[in-house]
C-alpha positions as CSV (number, residue, x, y, z in Angstrom):
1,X,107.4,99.2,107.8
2,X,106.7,100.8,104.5
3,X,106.4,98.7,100.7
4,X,110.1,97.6,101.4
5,X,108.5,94.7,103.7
6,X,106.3,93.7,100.7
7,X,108.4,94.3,97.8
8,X,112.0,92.8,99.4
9,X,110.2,89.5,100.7
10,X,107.9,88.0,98.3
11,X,108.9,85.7,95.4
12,X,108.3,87.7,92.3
13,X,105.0,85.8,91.1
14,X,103.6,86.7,94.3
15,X,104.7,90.9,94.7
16,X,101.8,92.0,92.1
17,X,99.3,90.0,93.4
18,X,99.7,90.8,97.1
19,X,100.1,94.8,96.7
20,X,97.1,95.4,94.8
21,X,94.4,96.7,96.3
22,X,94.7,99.3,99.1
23,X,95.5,98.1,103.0
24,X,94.8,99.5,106.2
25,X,97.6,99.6,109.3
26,X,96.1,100.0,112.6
27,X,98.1,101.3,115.5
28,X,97.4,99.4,118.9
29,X,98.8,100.9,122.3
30,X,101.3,99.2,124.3
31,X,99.5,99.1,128.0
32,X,102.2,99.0,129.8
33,X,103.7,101.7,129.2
34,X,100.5,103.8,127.9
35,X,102.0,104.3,124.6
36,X,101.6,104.0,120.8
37,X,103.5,100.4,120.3
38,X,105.6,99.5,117.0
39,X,103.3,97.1,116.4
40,X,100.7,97.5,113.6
41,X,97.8,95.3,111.8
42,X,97.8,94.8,108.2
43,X,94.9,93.4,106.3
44,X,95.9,91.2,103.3
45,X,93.6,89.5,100.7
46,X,94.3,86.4,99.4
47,X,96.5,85.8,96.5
48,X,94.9,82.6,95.0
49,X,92.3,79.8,95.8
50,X,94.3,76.9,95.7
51,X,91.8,74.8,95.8
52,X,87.8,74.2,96.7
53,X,85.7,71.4,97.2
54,X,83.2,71.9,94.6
55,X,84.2,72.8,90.6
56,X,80.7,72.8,89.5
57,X,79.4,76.3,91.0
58,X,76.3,74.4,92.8
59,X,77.3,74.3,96.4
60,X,80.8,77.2,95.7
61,X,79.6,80.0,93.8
62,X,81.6,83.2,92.6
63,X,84.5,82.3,94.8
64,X,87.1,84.2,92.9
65,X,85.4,87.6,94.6
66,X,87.6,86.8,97.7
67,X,90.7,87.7,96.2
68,X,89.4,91.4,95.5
69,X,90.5,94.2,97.4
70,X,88.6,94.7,100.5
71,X,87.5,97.3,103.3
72,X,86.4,95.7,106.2
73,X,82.5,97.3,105.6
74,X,79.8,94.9,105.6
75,X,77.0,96.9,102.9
76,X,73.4,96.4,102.3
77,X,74.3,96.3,98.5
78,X,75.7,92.8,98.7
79,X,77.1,92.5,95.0
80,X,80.0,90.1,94.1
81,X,79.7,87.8,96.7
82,X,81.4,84.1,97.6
83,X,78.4,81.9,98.5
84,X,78.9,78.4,100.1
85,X,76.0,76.4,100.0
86,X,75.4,73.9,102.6
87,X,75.4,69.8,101.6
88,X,75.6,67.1,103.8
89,X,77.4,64.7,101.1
90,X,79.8,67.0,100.3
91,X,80.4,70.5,102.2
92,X,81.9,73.4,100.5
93,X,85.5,74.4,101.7
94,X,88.0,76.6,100.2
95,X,91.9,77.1,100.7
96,X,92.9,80.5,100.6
97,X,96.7,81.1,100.0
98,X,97.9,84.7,101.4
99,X,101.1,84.6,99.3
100,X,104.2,84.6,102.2
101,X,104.0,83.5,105.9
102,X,102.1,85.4,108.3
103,X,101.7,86.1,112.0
104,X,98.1,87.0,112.8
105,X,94.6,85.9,112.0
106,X,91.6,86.2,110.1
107,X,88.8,89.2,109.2
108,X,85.9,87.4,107.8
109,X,83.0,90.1,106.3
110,X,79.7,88.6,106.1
111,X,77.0,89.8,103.9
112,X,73.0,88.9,104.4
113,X,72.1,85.4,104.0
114,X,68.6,83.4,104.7
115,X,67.8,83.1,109.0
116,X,69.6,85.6,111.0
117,X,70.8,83.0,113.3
118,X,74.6,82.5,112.7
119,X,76.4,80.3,110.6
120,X,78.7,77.6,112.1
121,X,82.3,77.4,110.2
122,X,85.4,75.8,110.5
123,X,88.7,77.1,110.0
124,X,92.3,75.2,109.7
125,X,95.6,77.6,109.7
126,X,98.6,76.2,108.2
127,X,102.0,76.9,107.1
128,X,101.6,74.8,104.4
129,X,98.9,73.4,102.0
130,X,99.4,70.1,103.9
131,X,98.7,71.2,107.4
132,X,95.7,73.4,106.4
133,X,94.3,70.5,105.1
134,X,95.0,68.5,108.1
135,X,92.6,69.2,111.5
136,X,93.9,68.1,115.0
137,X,93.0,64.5,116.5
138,X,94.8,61.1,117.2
139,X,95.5,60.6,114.0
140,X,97.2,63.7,112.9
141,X,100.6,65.5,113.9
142,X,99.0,69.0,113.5
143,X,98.1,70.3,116.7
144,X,96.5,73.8,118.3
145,X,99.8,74.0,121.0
146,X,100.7,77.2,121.8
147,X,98.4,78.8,119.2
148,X,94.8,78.0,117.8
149,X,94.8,77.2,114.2
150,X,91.9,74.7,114.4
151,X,88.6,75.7,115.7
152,X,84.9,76.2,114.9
153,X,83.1,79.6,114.7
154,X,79.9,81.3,114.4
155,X,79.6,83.6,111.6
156,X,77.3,86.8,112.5
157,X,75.0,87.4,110.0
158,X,75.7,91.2,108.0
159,X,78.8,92.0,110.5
160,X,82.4,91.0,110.8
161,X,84.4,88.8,113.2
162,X,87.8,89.0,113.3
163,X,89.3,85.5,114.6
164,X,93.1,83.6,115.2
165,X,96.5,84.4,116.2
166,X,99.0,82.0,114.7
167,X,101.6,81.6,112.3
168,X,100.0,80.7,108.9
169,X,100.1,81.5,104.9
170,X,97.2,79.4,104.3
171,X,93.7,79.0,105.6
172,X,91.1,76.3,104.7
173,X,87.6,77.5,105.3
174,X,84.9,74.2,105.6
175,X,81.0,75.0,105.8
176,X,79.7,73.0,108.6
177,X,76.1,73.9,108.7
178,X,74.6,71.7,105.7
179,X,71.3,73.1,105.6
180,X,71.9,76.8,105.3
181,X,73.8,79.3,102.8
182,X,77.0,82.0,103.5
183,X,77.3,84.7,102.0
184,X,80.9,86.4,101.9
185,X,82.1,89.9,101.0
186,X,85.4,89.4,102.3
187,X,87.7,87.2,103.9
188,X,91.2,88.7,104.9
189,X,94.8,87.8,106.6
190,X,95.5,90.8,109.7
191,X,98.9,90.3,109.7
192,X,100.4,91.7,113.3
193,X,104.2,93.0,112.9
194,X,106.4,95.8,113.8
195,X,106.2,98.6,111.8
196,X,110.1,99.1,111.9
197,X,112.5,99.9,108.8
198,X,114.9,97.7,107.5
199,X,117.9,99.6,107.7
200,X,120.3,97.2,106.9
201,X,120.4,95.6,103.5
202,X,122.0,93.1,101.1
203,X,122.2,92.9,97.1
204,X,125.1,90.6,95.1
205,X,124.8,89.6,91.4
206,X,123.5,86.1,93.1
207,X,119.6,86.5,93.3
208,X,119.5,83.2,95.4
209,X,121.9,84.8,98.3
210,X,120.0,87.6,98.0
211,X,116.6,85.9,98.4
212,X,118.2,84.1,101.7
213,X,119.3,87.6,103.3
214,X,116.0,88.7,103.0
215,X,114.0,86.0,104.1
216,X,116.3,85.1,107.1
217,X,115.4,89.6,108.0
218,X,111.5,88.4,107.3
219,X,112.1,85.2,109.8
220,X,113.1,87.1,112.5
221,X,110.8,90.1,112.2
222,X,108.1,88.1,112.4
223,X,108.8,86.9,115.3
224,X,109.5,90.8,116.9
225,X,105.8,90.3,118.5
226,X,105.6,91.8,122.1
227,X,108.5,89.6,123.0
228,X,111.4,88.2,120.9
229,X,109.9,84.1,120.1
230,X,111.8,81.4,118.6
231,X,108.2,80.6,116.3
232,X,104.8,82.6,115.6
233,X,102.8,79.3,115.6
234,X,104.3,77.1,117.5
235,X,107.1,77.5,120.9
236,X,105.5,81.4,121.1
237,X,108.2,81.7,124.0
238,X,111.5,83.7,125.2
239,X,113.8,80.6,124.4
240,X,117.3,82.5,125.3
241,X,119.3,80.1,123.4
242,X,117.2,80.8,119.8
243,X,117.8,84.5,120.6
244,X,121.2,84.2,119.8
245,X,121.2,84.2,116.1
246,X,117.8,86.5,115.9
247,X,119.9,89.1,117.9
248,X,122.7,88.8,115.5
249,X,120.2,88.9,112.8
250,X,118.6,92.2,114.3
251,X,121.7,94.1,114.9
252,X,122.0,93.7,111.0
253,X,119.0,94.7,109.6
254,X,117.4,96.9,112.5
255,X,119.9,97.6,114.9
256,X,118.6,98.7,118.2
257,X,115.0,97.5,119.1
258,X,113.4,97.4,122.4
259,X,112.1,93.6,121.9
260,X,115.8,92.3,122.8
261,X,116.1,94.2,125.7
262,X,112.7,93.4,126.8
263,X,113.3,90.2,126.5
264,X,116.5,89.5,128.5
265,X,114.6,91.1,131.1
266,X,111.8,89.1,131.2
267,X,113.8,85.5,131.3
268,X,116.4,87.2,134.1
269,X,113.0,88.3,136.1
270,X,111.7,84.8,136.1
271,X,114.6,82.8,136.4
272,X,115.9,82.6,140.0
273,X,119.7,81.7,140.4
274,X,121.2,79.0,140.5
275,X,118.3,77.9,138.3
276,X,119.1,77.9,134.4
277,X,117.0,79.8,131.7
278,X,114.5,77.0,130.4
279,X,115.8,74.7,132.4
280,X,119.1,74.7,130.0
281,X,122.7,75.6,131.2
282,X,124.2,76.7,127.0
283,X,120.8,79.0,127.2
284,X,121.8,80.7,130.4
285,X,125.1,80.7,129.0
286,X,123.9,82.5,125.9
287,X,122.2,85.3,127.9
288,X,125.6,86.6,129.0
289,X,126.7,86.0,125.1
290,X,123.5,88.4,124.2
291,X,124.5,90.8,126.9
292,X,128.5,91.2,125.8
293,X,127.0,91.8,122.4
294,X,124.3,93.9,122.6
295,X,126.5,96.1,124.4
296,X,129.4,95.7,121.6
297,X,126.8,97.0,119.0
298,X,124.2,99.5,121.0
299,X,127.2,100.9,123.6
300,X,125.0,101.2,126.6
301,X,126.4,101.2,129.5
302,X,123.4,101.9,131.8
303,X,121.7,98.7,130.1
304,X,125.1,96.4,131.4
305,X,125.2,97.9,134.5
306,X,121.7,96.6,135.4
307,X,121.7,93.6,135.1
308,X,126.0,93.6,136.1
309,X,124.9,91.6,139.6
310,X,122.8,89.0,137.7
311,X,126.1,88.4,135.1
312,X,128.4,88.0,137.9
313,X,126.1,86.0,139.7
314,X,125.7,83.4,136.9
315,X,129.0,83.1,136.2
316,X,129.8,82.1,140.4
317,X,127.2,79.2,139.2
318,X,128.8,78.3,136.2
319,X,132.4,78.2,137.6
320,X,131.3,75.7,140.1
321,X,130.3,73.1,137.3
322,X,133.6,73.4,136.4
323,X,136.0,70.3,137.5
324,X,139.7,71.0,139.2
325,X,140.8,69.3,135.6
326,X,138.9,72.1,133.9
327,X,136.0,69.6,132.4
328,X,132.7,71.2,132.8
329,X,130.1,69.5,134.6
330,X,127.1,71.0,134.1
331,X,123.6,69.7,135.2
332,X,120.1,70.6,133.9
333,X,119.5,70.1,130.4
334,X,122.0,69.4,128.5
335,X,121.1,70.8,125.2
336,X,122.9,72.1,122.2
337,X,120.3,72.0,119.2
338,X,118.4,69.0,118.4
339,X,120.0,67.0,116.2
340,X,122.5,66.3,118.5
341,X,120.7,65.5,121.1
342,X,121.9,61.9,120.9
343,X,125.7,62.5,120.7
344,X,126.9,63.3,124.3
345,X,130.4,63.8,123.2
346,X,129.6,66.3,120.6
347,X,127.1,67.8,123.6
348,X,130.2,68.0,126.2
349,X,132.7,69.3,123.4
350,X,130.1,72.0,122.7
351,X,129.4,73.1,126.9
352,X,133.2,72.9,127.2
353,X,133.5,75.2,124.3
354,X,130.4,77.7,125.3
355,X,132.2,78.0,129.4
356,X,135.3,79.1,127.8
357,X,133.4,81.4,124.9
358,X,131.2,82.8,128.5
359,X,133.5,83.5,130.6
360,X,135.9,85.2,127.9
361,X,132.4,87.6,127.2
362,X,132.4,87.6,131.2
363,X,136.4,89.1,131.6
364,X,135.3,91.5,128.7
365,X,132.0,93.3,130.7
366,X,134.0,92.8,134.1
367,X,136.8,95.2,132.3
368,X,134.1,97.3,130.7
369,X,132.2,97.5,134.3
370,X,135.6,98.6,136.3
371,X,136.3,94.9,137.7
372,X,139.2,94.4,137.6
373,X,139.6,91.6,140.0
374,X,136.9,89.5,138.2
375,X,137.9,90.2,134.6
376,X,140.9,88.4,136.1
377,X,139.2,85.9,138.0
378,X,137.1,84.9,134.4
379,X,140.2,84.8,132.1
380,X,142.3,82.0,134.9
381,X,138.7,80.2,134.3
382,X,139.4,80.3,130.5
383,X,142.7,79.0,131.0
384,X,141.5,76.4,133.1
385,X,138.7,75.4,130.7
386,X,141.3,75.2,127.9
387,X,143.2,72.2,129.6
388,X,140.6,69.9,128.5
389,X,139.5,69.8,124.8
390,X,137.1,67.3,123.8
391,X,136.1,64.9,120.9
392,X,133.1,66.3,119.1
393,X,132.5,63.1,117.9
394,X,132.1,63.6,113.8
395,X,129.8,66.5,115.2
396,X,129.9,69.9,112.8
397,X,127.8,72.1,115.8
398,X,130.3,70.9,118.5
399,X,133.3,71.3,116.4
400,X,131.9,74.5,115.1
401,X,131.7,75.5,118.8
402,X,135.3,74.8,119.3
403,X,136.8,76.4,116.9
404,X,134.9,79.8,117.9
405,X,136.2,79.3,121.5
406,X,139.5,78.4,120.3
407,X,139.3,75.3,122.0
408,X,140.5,73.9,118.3
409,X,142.6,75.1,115.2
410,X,140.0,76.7,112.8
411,X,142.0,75.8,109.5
412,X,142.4,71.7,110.8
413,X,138.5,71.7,112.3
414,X,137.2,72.7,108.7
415,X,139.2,70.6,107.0
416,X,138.8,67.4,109.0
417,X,135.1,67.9,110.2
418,X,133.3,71.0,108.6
419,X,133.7,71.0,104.4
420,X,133.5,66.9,104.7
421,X,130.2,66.4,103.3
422,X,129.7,70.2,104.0
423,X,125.7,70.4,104.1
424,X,125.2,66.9,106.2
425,X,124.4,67.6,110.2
426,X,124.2,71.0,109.5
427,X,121.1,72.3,111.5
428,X,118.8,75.5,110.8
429,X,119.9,76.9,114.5
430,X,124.0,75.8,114.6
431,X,124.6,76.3,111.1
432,X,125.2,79.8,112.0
433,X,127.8,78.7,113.8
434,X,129.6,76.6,111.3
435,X,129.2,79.2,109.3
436,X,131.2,81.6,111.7
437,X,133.4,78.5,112.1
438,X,134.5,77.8,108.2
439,X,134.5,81.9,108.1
440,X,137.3,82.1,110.8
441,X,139.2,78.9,108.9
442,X,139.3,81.2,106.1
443,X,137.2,79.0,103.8
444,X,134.4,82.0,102.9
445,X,133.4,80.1,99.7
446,X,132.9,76.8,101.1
447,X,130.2,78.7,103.9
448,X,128.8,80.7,100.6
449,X,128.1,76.9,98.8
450,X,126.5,75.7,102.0
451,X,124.1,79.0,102.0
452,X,123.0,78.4,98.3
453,X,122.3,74.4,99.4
454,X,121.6,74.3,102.5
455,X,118.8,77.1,103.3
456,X,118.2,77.7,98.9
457,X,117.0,74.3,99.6
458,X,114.2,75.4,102.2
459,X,113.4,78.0,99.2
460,X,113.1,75.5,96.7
461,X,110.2,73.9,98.1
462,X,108.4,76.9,98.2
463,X,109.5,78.4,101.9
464,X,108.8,82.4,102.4
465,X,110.7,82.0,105.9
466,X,113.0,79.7,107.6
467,X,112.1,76.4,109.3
468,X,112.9,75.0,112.6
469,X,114.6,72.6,111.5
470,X,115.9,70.9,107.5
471,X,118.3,68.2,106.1
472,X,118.4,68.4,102.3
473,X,117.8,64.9,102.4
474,X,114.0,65.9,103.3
475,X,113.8,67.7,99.0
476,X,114.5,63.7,97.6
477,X,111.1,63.4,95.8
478,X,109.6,66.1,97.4
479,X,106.3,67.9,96.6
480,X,106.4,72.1,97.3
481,X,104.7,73.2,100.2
482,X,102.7,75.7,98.7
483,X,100.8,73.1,96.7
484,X,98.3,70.1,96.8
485,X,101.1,67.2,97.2
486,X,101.2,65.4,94.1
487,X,100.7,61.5,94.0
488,X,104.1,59.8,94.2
489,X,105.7,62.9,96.0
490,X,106.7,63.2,99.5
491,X,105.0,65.3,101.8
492,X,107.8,67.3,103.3
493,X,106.0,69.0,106.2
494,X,103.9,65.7,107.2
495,X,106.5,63.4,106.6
496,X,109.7,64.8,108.3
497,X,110.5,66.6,111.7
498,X,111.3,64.5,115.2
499,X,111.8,65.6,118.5
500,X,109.3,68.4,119.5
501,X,108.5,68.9,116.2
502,X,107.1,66.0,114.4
503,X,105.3,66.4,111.2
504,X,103.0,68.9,110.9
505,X,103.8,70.5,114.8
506,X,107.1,71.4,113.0
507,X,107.8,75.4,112.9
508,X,107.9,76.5,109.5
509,X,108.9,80.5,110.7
510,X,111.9,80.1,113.5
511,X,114.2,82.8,114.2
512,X,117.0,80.6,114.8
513,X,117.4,80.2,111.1
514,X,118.3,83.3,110.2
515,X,122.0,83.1,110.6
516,X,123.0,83.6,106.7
517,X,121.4,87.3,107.2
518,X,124.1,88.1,109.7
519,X,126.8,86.1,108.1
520,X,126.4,87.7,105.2
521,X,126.7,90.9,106.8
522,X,129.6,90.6,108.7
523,X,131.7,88.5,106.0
524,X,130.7,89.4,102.2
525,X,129.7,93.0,103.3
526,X,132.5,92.7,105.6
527,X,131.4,95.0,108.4
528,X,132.9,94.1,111.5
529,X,132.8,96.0,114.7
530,X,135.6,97.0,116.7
531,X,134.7,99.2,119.7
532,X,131.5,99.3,121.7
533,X,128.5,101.5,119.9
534,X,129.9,101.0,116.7
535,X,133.0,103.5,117.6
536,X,135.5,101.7,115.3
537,X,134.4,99.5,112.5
538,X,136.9,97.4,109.5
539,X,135.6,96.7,106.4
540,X,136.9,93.3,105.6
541,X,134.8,91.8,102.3
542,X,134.8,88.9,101.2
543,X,133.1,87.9,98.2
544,X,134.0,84.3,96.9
545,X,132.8,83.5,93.3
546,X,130.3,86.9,93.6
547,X,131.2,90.0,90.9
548,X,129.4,92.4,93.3
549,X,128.1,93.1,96.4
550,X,126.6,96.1,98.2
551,X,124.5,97.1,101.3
552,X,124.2,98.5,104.4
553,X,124.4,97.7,108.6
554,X,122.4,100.0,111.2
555,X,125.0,101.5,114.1
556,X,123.8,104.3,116.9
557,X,125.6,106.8,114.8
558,X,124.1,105.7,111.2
559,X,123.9,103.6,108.4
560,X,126.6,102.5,107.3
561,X,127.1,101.7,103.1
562,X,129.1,100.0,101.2
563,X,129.8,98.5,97.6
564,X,132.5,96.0,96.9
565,X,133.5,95.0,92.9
566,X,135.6,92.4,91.9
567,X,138.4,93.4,89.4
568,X,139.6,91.7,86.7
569,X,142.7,90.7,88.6
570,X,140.8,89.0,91.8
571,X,141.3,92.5,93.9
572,X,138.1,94.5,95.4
573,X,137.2,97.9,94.9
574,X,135.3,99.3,97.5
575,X,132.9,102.3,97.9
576,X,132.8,103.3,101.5
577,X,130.3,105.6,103.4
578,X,130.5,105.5,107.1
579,X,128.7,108.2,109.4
580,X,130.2,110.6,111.6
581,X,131.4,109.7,114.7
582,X,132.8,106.2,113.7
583,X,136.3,105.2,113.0
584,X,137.4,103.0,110.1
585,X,140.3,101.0,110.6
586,X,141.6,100.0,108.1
């Protein structure tokens, strides 16, 4: 990843002060395979001190020296140092902000200071101000699950220690011996990502769209660590489900990359039949989703034909959940996304609708894989499912899910359900499928305005990725995450969040929020694929109240590029470039 990762992802306050200064990648080797790996270290000095303990230079001195340049060398010179001077009535801490959300941890470069004994410190990670400056215990929602952002260290004395693997943009650094003195030369973020280019792209004349495109591509790349996770600090797992929508994401900006596949190996490894991925029949269900459309992009066959016994297998499982009436009646989990985890109607209407979207993926690979008998087989199974249509209950992620399975008319679910009170019970994870849902009803510019509100409003307090979860109810009164929370403001990230993810446990990086990237791909750049491996393609744009659009979308033969204008009479002219090799169908 060259400057594009820097320059197309940071608000503009923050680009200058985060690419000066030199940085050094390092290149670490993938053991299992005995290879260089894509993933590379980055060392980052802080932007800003958002705050210290101590205004009166006696126990913080010359604190501003952090946000120079570093290298990583501890010297014998020892000019320009941060001192912290230790006080047992009021210890010196500082909060360092690193300017954009971060997977990694911390180099901290000592310099000589007084006993050669080390020096205890304590550091809090945090996605925002507020959970830097909150530590674990009983009375705090911040937590160390999954990943450490709250520990003590030892400081050597004229070395370096590099410490932490979390998700964070902040770091609070307390001193908790109060009889002795640190001195720092540096203190650095190592941001850990894959050093991949973004290939696909997105520019409009709306900077906010824009903005939303590029930080759903920085959520999800993030996350591109060994294996694909749904969060960098918190859930650091292979939930198959969440995958969903980062594949889709992928395919748009990177196209092929060996963390998807690698992944739907891992969770088909562990998880015996009849058994559901993560305990959850929709995330089993999803796999095969991920399968039929990693092989609609990427075109390999080899990759579908091992794990063809596994597909076929699950789908003997999920056709026995399936009633003579053609109600599902699936056990395990029964889990769509969270907030509607207390509507079982909505939860059947949306398992009704994912069997029949399965099983119409499962008739596609059982043509593509020569079987005839069971593409036949899974589309009687559709048919079947199709007899029953449920209530979704007032539900927008069930009644998204039914129009995309054709369980519902598109045009009367958007109308009825969808634009009524368009951003309320829209979630990070299944507003990509509303999205697809008001896309396919043909209301393009309804999706667009729920876009700028719905996830803008995520920017507006200050995001630089996409959170786990949001209602636009949470910006009433609402202080910015990237600053001390006034008096009289709301806390967002201590004050919101249920479930899993109460208050400060809440993710504030998760992949499954990226769905606008891909939306926008496929429906204002209009890039929709036809044939497996990108072999046919239709440019179909659709730009709603926008003047312009252009940008690109990764296939195995190329990038392909486009430009779309609005004319004076409503009609597009476009500006086509599409590699060799595929066909444009017009």
């Amino acid at each position: 990843m060259k400057k594009l990762l820097l320059n197309l992802l940071l608000p503009l306050g923050l680009m200058a002060a985060c690419t000066n200064g030199p940085k050094e990648k390092s290149q670490m080797m993938d053991n299992d395979r005995g290879k260089k790996s894509e993933i590379v270290r980055e060392y980052l000095s802080p932007v800003r001190i958002l705050w210290q303990s101590d205004e009166s230079s006696k126990t913080i001195l010359n604190s501003e020296s952090l946000l120079k340049p570093g290298n990583g060398q501890a010297d014998l010179v020892g000019k320009d140092l941060c001192t912290l001077v230790g006080n047992p009535d009021n210890p010196p801490s500082i909060l360092l902000d690193f300017g954009r959300e971060l997977h990694g941890g911390l180099e901290i470069v000592t310099a000589i200071f007084e006993g050669k004994d080390p020096i205890r410190v304590r550091i809090c990670l945090g996605e925002s101000v507020s959970e830097a400056m909150s530590g674990t215990g009983e009375s705090s929602t911040s937590t160390n699950d999954h990943a450490m952002r709250d520990f003590e260290l030892a400081l050597p004395w004229l070395g370096k220690i590099e410490i932490g693997n979390s998700g964070f943009r902040f770091a609070r650094i307390d001193l908790l011996d109060t009889d002795r003195t640190l001195k720092l030369k540096e203190i650095r973020a190592i941001s850990i990502y894959r050093d991949i280019p973004y290939l696909g792209s997105f520019k409009s004349n709306d900077a906010r769209l824009n903005q939303i495109w590029e930080t759903g591509a920085y959520t999800v790349h993030l996350n591109m660590q060994e294996f694909l996770w749904d969060g960098i600090k918190r859930d650091r797992l292979v939930w198959v489900g969440d995958m969903h929508p980062e594949v889709m994401t992928i395919l748009s900006v990177f196209g092929y990359n060996e963390v998807v596949p690698k992944s739907l190996d891992l969770i088909s490894e562990i998880t015996e039949l009849p058994t559901w991925m993560n305990g959850i029949s929709s995330y089993s269900m999803w796999w095969i989703l991920i399968q039929h459309q990693w092989y609609i992009n990427n075109g390999d066959l080899e990759y579908l034909r091992k794990h063809q016994d596994y597909i076929f297998d699950l789908l003997a499982v999920l056709k026995s959940k399936i009633g003579e009436d053609g109600k599902e009646q699936l056990d395990g989990n029964r889990f769509l996304d969270w907030p509607t985890s207390l509507n079982d109607k909505a939860i059947h209407a949306g398992l009704q609708s994912m069997m029949a979207m399965t099983f119409q993926a499962g008739a596609e690979i059982a043509t593509i894989l020569d079987k005839p008998d069971l593409a036949n087989e899974y589309k009687s199974t559709v048919e079947l499912l199709k007899k029953h249509v449920p209530d979704p209950n007032g539900n927008k992620s069930g009644g998204a899910l039914m129009t995309l399975s054709g369980l519902a008319d598109a045009e009367k679910m958007n109308k009825d359900l969808l634009a009524v009170d368009q951003t309320s019970g829209v979630s990070t994870f299944y507003g990509y499928y509303v999205l697809q849902a008001r896309a396919l009803a043909g209301d393009y510019q309804g999706a667009l305005d729920v876009i700028r509100q719905y996830w803008g409003g995520m920017l507006d307090l200050g995001a630089t990725t996409f959170w786990e979860d949001f209602d636009l109810v949470w910006t009433k009164n609402a202080g910015r995450i990237d600053e001390l929370t006034p008096e009289g403001k709301t806390d967002v990230h201590a004050s919101y969040g249920d479930y899993c993810y109460v208050g400060l446990r809440h993710s504030f990086c998760h992949g499954w929020a990226s769905g606008p990237t891909a939306w926008m791909s496929q429906h204002v750049l209009g890039i929709n694929i036809l044939e497996p491996g990108c072999k046919a393609v239709r440019i179909d744009p659709h730009l709603g109240d926008l003047e312009w659009v252009e940008g690109s979308y990764p296939t195995p033969q190329g990038v392909i590029k486009v430009r779309h204008e609005k004319k004076d009479d409503g009609s597009i002219d476009s500006q086509i470039e599409i590699p060799k090799g595929i066909k444009h169908v017009k």
